[in-house]
FIKE-203825 format. One record per residue (C-alpha): x, y, z. Coordinates in Angstrom, 2 decimals. Layout:
N
(atom (X Y Z))
...
//
This chain:
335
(atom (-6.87 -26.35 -17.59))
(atom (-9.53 -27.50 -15.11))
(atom (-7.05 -27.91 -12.66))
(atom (-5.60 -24.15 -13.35))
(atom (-9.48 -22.88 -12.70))
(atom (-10.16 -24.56 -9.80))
(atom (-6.93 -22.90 -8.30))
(atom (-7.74 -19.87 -9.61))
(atom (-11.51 -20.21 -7.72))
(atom (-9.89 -21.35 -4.63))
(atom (-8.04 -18.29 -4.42))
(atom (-11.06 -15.90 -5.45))
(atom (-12.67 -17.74 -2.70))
(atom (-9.87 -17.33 0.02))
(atom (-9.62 -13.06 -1.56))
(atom (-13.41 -12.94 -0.34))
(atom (-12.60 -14.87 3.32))
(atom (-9.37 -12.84 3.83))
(atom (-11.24 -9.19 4.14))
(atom (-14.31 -10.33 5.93))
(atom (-12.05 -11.78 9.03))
(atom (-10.47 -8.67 8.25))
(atom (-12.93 -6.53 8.75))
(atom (-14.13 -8.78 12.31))
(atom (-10.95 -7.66 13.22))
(atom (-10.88 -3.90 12.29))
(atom (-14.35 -3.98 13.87))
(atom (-13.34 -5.59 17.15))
(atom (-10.06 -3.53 17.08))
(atom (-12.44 -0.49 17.25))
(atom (-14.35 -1.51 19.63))
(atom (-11.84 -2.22 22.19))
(atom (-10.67 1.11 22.34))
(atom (-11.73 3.04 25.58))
(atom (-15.03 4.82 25.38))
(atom (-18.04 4.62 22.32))
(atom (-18.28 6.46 19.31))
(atom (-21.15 9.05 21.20))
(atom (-18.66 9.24 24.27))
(atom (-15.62 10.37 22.25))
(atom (-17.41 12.95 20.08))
(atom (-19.41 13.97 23.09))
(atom (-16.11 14.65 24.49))
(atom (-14.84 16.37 21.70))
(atom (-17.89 18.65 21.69))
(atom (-17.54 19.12 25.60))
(atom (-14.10 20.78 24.57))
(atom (-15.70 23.08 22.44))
(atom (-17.77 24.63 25.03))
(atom (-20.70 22.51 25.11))
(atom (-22.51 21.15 27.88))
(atom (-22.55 17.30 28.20))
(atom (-24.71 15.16 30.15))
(atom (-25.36 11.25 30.74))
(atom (-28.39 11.59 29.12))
(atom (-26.87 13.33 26.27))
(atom (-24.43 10.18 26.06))
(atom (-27.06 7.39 26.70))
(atom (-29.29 9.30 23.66))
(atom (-26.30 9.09 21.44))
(atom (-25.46 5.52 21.69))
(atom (-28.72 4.85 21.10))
(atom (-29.40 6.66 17.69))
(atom (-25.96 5.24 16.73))
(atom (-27.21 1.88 17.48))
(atom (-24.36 0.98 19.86))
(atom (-27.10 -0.36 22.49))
(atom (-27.15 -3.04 19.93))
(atom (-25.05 -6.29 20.76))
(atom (-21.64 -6.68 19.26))
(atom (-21.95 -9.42 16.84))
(atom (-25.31 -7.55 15.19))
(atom (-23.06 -4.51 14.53))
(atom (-20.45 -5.88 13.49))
(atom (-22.35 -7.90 10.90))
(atom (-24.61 -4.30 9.78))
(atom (-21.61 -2.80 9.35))
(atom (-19.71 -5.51 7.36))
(atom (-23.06 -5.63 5.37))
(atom (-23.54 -2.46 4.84))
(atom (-19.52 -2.88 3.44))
(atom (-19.47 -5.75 1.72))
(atom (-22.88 -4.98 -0.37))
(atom (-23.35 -1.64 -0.73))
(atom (-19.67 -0.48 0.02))
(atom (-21.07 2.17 3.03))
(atom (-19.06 3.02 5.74))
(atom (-21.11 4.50 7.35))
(atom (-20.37 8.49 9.18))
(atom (-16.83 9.58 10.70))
(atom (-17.09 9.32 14.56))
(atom (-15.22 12.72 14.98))
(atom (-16.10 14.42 11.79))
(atom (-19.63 13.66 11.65))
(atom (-19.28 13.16 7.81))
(atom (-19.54 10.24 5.40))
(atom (-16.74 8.39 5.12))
(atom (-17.42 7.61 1.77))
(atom (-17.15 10.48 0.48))
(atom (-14.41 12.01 2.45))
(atom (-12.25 9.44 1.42))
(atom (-13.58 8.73 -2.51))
(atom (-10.35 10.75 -4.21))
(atom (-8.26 10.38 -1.09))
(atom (-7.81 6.78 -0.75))
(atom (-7.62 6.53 -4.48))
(atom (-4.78 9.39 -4.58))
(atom (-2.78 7.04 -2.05))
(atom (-3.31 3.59 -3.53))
(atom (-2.11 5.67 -6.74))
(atom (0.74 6.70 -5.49))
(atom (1.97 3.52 -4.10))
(atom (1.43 1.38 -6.61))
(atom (3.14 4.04 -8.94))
(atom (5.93 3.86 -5.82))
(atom (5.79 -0.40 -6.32))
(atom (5.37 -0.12 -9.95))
(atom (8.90 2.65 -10.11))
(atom (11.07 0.19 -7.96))
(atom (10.45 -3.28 -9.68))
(atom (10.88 -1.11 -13.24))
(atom (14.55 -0.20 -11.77))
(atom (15.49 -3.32 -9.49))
(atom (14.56 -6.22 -11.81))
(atom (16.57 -5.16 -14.54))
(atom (19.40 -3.55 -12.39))
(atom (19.68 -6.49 -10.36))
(atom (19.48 -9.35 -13.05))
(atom (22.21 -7.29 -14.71))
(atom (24.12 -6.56 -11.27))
(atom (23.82 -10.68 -10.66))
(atom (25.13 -11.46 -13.48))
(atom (27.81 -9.21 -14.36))
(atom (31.85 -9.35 -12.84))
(atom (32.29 -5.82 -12.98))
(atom (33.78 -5.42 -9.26))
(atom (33.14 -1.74 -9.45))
(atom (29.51 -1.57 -10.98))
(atom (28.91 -3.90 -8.22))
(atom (29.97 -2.23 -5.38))
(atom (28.51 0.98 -6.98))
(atom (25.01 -0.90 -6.97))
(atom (25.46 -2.48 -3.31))
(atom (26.50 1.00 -1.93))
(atom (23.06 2.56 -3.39))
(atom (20.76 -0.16 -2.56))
(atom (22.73 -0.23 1.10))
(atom (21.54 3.48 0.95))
(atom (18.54 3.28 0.68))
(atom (17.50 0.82 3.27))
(atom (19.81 2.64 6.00))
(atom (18.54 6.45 5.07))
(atom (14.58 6.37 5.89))
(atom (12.09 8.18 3.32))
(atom (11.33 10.81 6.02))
(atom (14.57 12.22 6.03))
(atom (14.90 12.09 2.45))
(atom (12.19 14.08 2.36))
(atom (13.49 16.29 4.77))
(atom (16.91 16.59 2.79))
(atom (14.54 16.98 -0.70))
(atom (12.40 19.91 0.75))
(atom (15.88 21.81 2.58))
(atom (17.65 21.73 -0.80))
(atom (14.83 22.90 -3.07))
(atom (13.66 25.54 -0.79))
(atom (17.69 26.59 -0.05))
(atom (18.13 26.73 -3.51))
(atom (14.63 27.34 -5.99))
(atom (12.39 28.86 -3.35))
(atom (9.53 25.88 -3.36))
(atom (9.57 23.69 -0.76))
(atom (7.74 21.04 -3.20))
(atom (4.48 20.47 -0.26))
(atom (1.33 19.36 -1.15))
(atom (-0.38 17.64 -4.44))
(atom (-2.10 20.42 -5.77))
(atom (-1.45 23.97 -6.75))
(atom (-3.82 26.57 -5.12))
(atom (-6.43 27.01 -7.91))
(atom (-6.38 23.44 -8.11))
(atom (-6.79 22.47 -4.41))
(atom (-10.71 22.44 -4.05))
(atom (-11.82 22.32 -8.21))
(atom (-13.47 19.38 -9.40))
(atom (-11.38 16.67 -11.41))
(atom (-10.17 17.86 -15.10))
(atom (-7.58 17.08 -17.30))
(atom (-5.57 20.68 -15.74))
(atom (-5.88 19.35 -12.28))
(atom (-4.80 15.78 -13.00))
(atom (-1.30 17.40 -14.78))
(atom (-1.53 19.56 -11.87))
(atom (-1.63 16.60 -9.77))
(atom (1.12 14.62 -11.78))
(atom (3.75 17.63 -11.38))
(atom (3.47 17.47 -7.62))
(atom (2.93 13.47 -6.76))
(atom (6.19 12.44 -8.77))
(atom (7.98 13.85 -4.84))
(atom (6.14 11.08 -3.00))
(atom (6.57 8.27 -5.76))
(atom (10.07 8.53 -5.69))
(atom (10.67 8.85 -1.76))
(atom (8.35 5.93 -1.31))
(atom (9.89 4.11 -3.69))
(atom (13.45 4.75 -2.91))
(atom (13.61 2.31 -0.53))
(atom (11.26 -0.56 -1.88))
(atom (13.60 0.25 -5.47))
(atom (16.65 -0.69 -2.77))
(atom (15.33 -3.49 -1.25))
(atom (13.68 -4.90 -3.82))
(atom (17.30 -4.80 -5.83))
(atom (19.02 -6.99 -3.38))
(atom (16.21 -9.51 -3.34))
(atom (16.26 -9.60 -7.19))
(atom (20.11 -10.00 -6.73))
(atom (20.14 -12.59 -4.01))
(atom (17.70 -14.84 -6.56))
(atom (19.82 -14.34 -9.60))
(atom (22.53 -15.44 -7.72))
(atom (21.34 -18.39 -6.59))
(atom (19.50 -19.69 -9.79))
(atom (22.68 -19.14 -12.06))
(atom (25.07 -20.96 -10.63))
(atom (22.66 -24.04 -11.04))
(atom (22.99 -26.75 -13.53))
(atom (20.01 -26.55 -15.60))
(atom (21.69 -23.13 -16.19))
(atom (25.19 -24.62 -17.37))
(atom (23.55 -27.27 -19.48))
(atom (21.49 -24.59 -21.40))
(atom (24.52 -22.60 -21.89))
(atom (26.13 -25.78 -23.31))
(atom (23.50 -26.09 -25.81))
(atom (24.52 -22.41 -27.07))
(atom (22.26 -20.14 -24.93))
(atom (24.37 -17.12 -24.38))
(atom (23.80 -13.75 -23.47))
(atom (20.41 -12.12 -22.22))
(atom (18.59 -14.91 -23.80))
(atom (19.86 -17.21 -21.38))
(atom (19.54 -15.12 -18.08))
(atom (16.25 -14.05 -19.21))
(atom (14.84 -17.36 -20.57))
(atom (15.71 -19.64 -17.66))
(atom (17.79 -18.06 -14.04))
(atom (15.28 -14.79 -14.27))
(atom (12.21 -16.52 -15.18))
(atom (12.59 -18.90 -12.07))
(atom (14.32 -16.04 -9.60))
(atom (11.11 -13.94 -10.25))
(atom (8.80 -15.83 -8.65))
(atom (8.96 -14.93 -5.31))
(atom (9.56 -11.09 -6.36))
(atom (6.40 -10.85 -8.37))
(atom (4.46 -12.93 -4.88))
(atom (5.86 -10.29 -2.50))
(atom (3.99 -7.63 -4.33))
(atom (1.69 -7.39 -2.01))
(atom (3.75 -7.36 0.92))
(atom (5.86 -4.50 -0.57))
(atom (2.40 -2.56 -1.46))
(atom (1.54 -3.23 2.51))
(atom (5.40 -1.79 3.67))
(atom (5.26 1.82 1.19))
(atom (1.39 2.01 2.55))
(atom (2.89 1.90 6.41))
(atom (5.33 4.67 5.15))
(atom (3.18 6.95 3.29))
(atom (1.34 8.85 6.44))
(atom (5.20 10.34 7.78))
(atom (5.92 11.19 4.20))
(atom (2.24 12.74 3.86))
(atom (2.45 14.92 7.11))
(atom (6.27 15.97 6.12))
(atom (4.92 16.75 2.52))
(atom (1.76 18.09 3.73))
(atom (-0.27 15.95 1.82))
(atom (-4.05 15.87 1.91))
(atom (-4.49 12.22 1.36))
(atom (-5.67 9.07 3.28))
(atom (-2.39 8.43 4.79))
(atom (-2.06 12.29 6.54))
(atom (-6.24 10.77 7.16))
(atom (-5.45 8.09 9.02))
(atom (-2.90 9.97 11.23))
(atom (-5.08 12.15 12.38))
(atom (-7.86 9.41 12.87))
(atom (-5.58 7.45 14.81))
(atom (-3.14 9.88 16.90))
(atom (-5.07 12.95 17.24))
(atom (-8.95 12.90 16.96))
(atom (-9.34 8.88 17.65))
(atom (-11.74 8.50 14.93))
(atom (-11.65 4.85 14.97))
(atom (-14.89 4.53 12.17))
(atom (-12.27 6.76 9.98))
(atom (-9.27 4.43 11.04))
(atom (-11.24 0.82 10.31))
(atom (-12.70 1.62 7.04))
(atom (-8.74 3.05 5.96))
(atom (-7.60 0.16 6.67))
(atom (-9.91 -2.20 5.76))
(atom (-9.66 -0.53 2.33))
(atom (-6.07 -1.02 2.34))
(atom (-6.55 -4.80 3.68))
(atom (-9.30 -5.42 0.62))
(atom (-6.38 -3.92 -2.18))
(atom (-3.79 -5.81 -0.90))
(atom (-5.83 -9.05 -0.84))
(atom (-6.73 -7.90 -4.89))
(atom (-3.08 -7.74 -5.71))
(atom (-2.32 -10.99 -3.99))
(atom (-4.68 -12.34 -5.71))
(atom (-3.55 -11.02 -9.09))
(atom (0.22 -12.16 -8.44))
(atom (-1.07 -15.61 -7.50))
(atom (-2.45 -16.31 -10.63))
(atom (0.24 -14.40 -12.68))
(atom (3.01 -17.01 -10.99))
(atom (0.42 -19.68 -11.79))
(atom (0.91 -18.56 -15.40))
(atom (4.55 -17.62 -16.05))
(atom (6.26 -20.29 -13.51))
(atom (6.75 -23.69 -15.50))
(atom (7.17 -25.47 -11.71))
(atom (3.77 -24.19 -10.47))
(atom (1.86 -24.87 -13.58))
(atom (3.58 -28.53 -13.05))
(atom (2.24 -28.58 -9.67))
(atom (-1.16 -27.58 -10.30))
(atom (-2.06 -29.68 -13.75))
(atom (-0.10 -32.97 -12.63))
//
């Protein structure tokens, strides 16, 4: 057991390291690209009519503190982060970016991880079954869906989902909220309101991790059943779903349940093309237009350092969930 905790506080230790390089990195990321903060929204002003001078600039930098030396901002800001989770104001926007994004980034990370949560739900079972069974045509059935949906990409089933309900109901299923719902303040109406419009996203984001993740769950079934610790349980009279479930699955899972967080990383890098197709006011459609349009890079950093800090959380979790469930790491960590 003292073994088990010290892993488990090595890893808490390496979840707190992991987001704090990340965030030197964010941070340096945004400060390589061309022009400061006061320059670009200077600029953006400028377009709107107004006059812009050097002095204007020079006095902007300096109430935004960027006179200050890189390594002293970087650490205010991951300070300000870290303890009193302040991102400070939107470069662009002019707003705080804790508040513009405190339902956003929650109504993505929702909808992934209901995306992650929908495709293991279908592809572990599917594909222990698909593994183990000689159906020829159940088989081929399964490889010719899974092959599907890693070859057609999410935006164009979204495209195809949106032509065929407006073609034939007259909604062209946009957005997460109805009308009187768009601007109100959280109830239980606007979170049903909310659950009859996000179940579009969750299932084009997680039609492809469902497919992928189904051949990886197949590839592992394969290759644990055919081994002999397999056949000699089945010679002591394990049959059936006990056996595939007791010893090939428990084993084959391990690497599915680590790459959790990699698959939570892969529907995150799809959701922003799904959110501007859907027209979706989340942090995903947010860090579009941070990134390609208005070059908010404060906006952009604290996105995805957010997204950096929850995939370092579910690493974390799956870590010490394989620790638990696999007999081989258990082995490896108490000796």
């Amino acid at each position: 057991m003292g073994q088990f905790l010290q892993f488990a506080a090595t890893r808490a230790g390496m979840a707190r390291i992991t987001p704090l390089t990340a965030s030197l990195i964010v941070f340096t990321l945004m400060e390589l690209v061309p022009g400061t903060c006061a320059e670009r929204y200077l600029a953006f002003k400028n377009t709107q009519g107004s006059q812009i001078s050097v002095a204007d600039i020079e006095a902007e930098e300096k109430r935004l503190g960027l006179d200050r030396p890189f390594l002293v901002r970087w650490t205010s800001w991951v300070g300000n982060v870290f303890f009193r989770g302040d991102f400070g104001d939107s470069c662009i926007l002019r707003l705080d970016i804790n508040q513009l994004l405190a339902d956003k980034f929650w109504i993505s990370l929702g909808i992934c991880l209901a995306a992650l949560i929908l495709s293991y739900l279908i592809a572990i079972p599917v594909g222990i079954v698909a593994a183990s069974s000689n159906n020829a045509v159940a088989n081929n059935s399964l490889r010719f869906v899974s092959y599907l949906g890693l070859a057609l990409p999410n935006f164009l089933l979204a495209l195809i989902i949106m032509l065929f309900s407006t073609v034939f109901f007259g909604d062209s299923l946009t957005g997460l909220f109805s009308k009187e719902y768009r601007d109100a303040a959280w109830s239980w109406g606007k979170f049903s309101d909310f659950l009859a419009h996000a179940w579009l996203p969750i299932f084009i984001l997680g039609w492809s991790a469902t497919a992928f993740a189904l051949q990886t769950v197949r590839a592992l079934m394969l290759d644990e059943i055919g081994k002999l610790y397999v056949t000699a349980a089945s010679a002591r009279g394990v049959t059936g779903s006990t056996l595939l479930w007791r010893y090939p699955a428990r084993h084959a899972l391990g690497p599915v349940i680590n790459s959790l967080g990699f698959d939570l990383n892969r529907i995150f890098n799809e959701l922003p093309i799904v959110a501007m197709i859907l027209t979706l006011t989340e942090a995903g459609s947010l860090l579009i237009e941070s990134l390609a349009r208005s070059n908010d890079q404060q906006l952009a950093g604290a996105i995805i350092f957010l997204l950096t800090a929850s995939i370092v959380a579910v690493n974390f979790t799956t870590d010490i969930l394989l620790a638990l469930m696999d007999p081989r790491v258990r082995k490896g960590l108490m000796g």
